[in-house]
Z-matrix of the N, CA and C atoms (Angstrom, degrees):
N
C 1 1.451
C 2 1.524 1 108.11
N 3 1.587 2 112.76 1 144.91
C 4 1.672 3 99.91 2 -155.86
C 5 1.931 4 87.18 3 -93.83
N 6 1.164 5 125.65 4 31.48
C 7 1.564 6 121.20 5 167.92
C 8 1.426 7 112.54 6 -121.30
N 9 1.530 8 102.45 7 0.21
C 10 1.730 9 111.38 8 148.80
C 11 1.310 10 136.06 9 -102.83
N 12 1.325 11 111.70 10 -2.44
C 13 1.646 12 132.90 11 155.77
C 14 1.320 13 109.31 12 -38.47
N 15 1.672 14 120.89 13 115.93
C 16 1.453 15 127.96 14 171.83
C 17 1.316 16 100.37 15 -83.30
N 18 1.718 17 113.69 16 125.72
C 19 1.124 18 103.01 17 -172.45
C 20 1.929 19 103.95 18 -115.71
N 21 0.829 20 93.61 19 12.51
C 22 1.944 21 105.67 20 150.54
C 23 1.160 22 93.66 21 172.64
N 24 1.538 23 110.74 22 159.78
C 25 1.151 24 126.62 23 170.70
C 26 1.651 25 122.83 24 -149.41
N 27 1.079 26 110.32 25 129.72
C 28 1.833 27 122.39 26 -170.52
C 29 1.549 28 105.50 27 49.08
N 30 1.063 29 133.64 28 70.07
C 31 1.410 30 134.96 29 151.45
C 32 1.271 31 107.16 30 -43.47
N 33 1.747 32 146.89 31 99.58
C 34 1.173 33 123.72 32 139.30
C 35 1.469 34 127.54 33 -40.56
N 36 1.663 35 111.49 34 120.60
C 37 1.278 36 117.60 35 -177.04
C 38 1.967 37 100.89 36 -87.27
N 39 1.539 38 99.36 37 158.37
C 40 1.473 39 100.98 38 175.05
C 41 1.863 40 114.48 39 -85.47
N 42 1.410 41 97.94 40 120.91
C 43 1.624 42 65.88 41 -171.66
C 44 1.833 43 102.86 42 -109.73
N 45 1.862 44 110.44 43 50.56
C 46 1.355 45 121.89 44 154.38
C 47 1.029 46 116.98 45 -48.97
N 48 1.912 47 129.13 46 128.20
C 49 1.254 48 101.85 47 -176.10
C 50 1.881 49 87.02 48 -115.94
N 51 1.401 50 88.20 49 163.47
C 52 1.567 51 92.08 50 -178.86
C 53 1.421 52 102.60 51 -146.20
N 54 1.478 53 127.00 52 -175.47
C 55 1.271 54 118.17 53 -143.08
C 56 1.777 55 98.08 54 -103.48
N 57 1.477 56 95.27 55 2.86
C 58 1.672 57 93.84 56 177.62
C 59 1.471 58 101.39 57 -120.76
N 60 1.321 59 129.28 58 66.32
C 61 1.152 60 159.88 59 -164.93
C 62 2.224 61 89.59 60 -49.04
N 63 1.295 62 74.12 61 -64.67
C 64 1.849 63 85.51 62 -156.25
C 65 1.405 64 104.90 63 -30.82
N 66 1.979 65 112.46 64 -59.30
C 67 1.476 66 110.37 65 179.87
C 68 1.460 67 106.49 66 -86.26
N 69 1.078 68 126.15 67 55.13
C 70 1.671 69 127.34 68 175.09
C 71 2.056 70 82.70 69 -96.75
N 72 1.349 71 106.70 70 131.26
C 73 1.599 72 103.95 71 161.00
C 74 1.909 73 98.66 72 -78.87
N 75 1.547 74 100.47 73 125.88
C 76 1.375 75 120.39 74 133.80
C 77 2.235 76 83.40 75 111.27
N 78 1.421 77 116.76 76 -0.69
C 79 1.299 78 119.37 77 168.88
C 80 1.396 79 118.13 78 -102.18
N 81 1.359 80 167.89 79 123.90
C 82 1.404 81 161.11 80 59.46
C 83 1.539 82 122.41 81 -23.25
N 84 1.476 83 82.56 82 148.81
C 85 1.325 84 122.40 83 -174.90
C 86 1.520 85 115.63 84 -53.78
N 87 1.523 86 112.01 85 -27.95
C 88 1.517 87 125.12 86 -175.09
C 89 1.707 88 120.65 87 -178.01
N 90 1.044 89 117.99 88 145.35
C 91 1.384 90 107.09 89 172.97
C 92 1.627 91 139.09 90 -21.53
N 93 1.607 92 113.44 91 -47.04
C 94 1.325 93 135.33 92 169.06
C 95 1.372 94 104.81 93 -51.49
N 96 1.253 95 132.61 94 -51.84
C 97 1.513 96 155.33 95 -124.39
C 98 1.845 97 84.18 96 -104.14
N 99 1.250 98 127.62 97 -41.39
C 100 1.187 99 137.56 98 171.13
C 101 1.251 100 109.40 99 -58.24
N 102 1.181 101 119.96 100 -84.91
C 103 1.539 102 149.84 101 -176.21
C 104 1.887 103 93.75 102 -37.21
N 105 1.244 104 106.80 103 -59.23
C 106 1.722 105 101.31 104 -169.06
C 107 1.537 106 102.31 105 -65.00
N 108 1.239 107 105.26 106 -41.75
C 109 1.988 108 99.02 107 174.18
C 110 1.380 109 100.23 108 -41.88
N 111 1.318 110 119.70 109 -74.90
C 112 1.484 111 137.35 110 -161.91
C 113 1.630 112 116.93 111 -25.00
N 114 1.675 113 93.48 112 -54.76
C 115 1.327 114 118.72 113 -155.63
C 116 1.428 115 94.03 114 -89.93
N 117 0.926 116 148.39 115 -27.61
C 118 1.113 117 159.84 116 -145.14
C 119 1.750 118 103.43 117 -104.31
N 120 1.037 119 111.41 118 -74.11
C 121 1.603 120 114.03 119 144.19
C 122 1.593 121 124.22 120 -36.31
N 123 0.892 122 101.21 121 -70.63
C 124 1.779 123 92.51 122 -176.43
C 125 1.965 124 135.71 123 -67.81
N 126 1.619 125 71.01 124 -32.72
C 127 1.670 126 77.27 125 173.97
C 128 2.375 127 114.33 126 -77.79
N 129 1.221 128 95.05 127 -12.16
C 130 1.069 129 104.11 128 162.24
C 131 1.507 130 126.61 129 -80.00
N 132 1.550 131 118.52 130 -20.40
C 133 1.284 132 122.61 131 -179.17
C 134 1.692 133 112.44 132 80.33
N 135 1.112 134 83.93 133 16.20
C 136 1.453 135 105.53 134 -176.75
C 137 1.844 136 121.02 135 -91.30
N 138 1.302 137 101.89 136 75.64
C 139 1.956 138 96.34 137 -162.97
C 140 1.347 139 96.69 138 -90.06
N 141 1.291 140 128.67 139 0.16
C 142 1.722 141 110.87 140 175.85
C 143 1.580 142 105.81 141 -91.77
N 144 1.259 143 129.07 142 -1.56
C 145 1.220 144 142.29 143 161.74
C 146 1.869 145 113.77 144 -59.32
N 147 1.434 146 79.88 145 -60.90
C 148 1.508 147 95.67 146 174.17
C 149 1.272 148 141.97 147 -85.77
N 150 1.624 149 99.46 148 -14.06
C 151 1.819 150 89.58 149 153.74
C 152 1.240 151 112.85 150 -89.90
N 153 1.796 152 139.23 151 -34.78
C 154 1.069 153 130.76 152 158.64
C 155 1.555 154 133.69 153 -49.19
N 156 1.615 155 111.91 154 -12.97
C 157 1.852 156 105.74 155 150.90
C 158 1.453 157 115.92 156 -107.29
N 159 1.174 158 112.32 157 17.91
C 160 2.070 159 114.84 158 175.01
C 161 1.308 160 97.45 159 -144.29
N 162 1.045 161 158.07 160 2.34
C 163 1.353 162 152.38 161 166.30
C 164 1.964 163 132.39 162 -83.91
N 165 1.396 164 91.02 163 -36.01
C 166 1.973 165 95.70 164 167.32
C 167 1.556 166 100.05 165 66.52
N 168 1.040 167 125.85 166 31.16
C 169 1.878 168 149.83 167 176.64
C 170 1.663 169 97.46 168 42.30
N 171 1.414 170 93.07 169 66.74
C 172 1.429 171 93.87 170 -176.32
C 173 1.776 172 95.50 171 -91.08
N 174 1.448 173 123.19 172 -29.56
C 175 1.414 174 112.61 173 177.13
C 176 1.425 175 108.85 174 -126.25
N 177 1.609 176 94.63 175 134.57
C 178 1.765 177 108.49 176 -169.35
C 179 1.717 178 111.09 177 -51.01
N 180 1.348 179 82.87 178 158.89
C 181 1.743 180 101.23 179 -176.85
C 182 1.637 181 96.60 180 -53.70
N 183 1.541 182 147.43 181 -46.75
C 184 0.763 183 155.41 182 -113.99
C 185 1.480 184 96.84 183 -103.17
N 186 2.052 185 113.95 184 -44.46
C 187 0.991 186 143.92 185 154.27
C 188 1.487 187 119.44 186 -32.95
N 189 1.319 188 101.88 187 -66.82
C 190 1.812 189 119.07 188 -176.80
C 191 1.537 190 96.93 189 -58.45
N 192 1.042 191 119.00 190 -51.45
C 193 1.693 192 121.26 191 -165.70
C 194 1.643 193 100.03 192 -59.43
N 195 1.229 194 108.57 193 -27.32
C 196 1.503 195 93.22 194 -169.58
C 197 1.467 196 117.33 195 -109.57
N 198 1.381 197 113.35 196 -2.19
C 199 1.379 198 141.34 197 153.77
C 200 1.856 199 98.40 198 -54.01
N 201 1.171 200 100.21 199 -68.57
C 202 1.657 201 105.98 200 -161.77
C 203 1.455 202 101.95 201 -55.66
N 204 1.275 203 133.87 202 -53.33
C 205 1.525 204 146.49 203 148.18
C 206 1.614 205 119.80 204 -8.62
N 207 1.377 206 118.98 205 -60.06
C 208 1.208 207 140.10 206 146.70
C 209 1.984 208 117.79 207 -52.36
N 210 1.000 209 112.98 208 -50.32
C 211 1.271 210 114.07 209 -178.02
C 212 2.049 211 102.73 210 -77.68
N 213 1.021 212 108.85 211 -29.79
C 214 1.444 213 109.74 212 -170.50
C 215 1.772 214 96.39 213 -76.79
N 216 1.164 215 121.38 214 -63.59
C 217 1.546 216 124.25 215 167.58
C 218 1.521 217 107.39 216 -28.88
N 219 1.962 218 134.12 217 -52.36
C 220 0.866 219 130.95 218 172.88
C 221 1.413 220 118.20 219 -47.48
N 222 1.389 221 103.38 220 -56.10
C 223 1.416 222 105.47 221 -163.65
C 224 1.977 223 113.03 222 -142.03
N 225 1.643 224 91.83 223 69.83
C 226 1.656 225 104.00 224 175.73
C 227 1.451 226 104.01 225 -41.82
N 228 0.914 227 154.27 226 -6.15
C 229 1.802 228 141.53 227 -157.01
C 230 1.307 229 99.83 228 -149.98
N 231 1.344 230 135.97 229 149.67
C 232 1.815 231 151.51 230 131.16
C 233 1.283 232 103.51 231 25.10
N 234 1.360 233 138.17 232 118.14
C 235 1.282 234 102.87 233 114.93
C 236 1.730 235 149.25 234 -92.21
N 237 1.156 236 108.81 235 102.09
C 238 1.401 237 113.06 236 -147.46
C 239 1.543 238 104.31 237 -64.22
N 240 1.297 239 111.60 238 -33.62
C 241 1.608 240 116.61 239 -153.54
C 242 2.033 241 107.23 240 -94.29
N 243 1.107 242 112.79 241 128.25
C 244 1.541 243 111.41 242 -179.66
C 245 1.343 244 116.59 243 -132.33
N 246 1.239 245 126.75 244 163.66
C 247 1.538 246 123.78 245 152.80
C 248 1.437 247 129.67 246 -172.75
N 249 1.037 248 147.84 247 -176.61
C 250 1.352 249 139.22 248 -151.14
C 251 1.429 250 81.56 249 -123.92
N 252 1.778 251 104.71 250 122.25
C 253 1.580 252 112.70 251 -162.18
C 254 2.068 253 84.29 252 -103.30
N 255 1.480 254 135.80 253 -38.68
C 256 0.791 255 141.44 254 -142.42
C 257 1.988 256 128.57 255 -171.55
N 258 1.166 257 119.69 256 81.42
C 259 1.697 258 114.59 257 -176.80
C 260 1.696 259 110.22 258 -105.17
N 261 1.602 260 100.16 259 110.90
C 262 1.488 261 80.21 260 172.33
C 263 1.850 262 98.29 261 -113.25
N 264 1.216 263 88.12 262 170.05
C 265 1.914 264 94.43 263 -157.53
C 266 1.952 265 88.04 264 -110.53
N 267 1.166 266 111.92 265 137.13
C 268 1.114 267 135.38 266 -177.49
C 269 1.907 268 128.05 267 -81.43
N 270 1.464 269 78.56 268 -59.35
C 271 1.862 270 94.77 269 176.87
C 272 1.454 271 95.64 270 111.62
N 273 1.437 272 106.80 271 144.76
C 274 1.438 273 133.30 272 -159.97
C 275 1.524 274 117.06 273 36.56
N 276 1.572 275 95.28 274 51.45
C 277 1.465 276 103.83 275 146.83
C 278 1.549 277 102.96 276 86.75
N 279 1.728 278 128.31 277 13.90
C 280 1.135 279 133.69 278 -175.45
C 281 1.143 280 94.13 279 -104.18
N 282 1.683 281 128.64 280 171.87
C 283 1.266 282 144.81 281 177.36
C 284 1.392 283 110.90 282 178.18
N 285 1.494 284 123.30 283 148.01
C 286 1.647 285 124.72 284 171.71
C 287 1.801 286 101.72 285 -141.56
N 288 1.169 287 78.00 286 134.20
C 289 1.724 288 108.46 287 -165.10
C 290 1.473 289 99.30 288 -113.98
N 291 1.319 290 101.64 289 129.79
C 292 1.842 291 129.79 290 -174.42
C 293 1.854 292 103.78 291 -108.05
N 294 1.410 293 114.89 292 90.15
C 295 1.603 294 114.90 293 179.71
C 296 1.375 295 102.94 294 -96.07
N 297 1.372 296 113.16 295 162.74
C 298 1.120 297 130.13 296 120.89
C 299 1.047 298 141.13 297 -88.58
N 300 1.512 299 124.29 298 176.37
C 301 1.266 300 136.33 299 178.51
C 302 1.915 301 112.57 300 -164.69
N 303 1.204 302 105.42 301 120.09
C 304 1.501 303 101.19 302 -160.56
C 305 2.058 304 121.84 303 -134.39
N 306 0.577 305 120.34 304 177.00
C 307 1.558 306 129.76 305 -173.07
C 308 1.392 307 129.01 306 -164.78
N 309 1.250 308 130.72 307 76.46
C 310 1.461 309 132.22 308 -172.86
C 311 1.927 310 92.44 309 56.93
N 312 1.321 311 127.15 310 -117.85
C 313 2.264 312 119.69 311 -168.19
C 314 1.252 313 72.93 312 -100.92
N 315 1.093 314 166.98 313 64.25
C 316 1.525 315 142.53 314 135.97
C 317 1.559 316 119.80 315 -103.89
N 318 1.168 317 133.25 316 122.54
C 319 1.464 318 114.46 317 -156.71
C 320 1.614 319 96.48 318 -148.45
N 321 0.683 320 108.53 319 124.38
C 322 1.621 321 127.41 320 154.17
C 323 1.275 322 126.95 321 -90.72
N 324 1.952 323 117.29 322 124.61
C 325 1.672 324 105.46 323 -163.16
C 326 1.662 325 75.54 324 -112.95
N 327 1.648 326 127.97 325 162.40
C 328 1.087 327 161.26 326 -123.79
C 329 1.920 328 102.49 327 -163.73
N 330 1.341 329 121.20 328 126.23
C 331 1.144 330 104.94 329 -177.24
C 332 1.907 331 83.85 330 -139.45
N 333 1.457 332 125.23 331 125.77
C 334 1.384 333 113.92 332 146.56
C 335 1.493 334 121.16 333 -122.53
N 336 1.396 335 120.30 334 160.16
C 337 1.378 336 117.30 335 172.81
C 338 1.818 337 104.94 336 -118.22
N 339 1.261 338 93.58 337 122.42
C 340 1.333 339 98.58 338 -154.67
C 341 1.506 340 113.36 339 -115.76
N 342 1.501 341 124.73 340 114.75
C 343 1.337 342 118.74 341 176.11
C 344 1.702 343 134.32 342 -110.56
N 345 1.563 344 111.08 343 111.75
C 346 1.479 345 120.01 344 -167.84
C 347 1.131 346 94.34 345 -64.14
N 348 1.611 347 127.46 346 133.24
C 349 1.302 348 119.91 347 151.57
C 350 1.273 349 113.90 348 -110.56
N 351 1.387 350 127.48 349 0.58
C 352 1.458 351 139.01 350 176.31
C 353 1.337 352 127.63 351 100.21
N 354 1.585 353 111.10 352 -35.62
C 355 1.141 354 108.98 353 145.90
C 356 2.035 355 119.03 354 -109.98
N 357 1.240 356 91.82 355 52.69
C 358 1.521 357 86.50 356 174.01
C 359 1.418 358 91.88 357 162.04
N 360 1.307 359 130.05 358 147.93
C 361 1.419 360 140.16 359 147.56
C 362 1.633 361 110.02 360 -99.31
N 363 1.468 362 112.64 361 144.34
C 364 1.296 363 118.93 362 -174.33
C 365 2.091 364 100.47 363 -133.25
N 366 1.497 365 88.10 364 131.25
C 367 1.841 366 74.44 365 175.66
C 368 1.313 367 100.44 366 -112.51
N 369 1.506 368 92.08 367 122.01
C 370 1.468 369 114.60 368 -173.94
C 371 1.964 370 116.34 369 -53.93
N 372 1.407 371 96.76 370 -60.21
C 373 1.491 372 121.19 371 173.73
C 374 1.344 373 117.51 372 -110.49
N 375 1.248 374 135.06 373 148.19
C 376 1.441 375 150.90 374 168.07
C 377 0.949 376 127.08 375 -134.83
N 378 1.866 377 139.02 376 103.34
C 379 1.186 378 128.66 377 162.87
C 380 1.124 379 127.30 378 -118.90
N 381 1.436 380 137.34 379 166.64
C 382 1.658 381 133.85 380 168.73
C 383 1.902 382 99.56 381 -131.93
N 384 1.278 383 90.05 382 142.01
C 385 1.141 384 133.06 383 160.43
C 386 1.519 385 153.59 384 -111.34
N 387 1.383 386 137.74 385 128.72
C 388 1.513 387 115.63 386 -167.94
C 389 1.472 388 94.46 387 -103.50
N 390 1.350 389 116.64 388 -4.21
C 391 1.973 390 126.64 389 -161.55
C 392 1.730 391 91.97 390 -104.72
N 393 1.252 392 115.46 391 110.10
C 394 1.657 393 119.34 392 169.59
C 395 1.907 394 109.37 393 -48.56
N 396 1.167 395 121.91 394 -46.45
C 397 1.231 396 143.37 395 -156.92
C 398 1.440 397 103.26 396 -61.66
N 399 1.591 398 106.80 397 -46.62
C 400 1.422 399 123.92 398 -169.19
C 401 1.450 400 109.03 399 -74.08
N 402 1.057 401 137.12 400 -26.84
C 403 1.448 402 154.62 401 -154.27
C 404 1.039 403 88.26 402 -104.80
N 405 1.940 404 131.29 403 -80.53
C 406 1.411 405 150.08 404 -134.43
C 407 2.207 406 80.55 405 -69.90
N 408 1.568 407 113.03 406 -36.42
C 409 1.700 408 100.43 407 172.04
C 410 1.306 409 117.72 408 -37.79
N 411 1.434 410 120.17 409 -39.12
C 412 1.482 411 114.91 410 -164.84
C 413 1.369 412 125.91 411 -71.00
N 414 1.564 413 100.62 412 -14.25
C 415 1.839 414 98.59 413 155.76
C 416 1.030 415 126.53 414 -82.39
């Protein structure tokens, strides 16, 4: 069923840090700085946004293009509506966060694994999902 199609899954993020942190893919400056990438990307329906700021060009342009292709068929329109379905906190500054992202029944679940280092958060992993089940695995 094409609303069980994984349409990426576990991107290892780079977590090189370099002195231009902000445009480092898959490093920010702070939690917010994360979250507005995220949201900003997704609620647009916009996933070539979002593997190109959480991904570290781990999948070719050629890849992304046909990701977005697939993701646009999913979800022709906005998704305007989001929310933090689930954060459990790890210890030493790790955490993985269960989002949504939604549109009238169309829903996209959001999975990151996310590490505070205090001066910077880095998201380690990134996935999306349209299957709750597949995502809700990662706890």
């Amino acid at each position: 069923m094409l609303h069980r199609i994984i349409l990426i899954t576990f991107f290892a993020i780079s977590s090189a840090i370099t002195a231009q942190a902000q445009t480092t893919a898959g490093v920010f400056t702070d939690y917010t700085e994360l979250r507005t990438a995220l949201d900003s990307a997704l609620t647009k329906a916009d996933i070539t946004s979002a593997l190109r700021r959480f991904d570290a060009g781990v999948t070719s342009e050629g890849q992304t293009i046909d990701v977005q292709r697939q993701f646009d068929k999913l979800f022709p329109n906005a998704l305007p509506n989001t929310a933090l379905v689930r954060r459990e906190t790890y210890g030493g500054g790790i955490s993985r966060e269960l989002l949504v992202y939604w549109n009238g029944t169309k829903y996209l679940w959001a999975s990151v694994l996310i590490h505070d280092r205090g001066n910077e958060v880095v998201a380690i992993e990134f996935s999306v999902n349209t299957d709750y089940d597949t995502i809700a695995g990662e706890f």
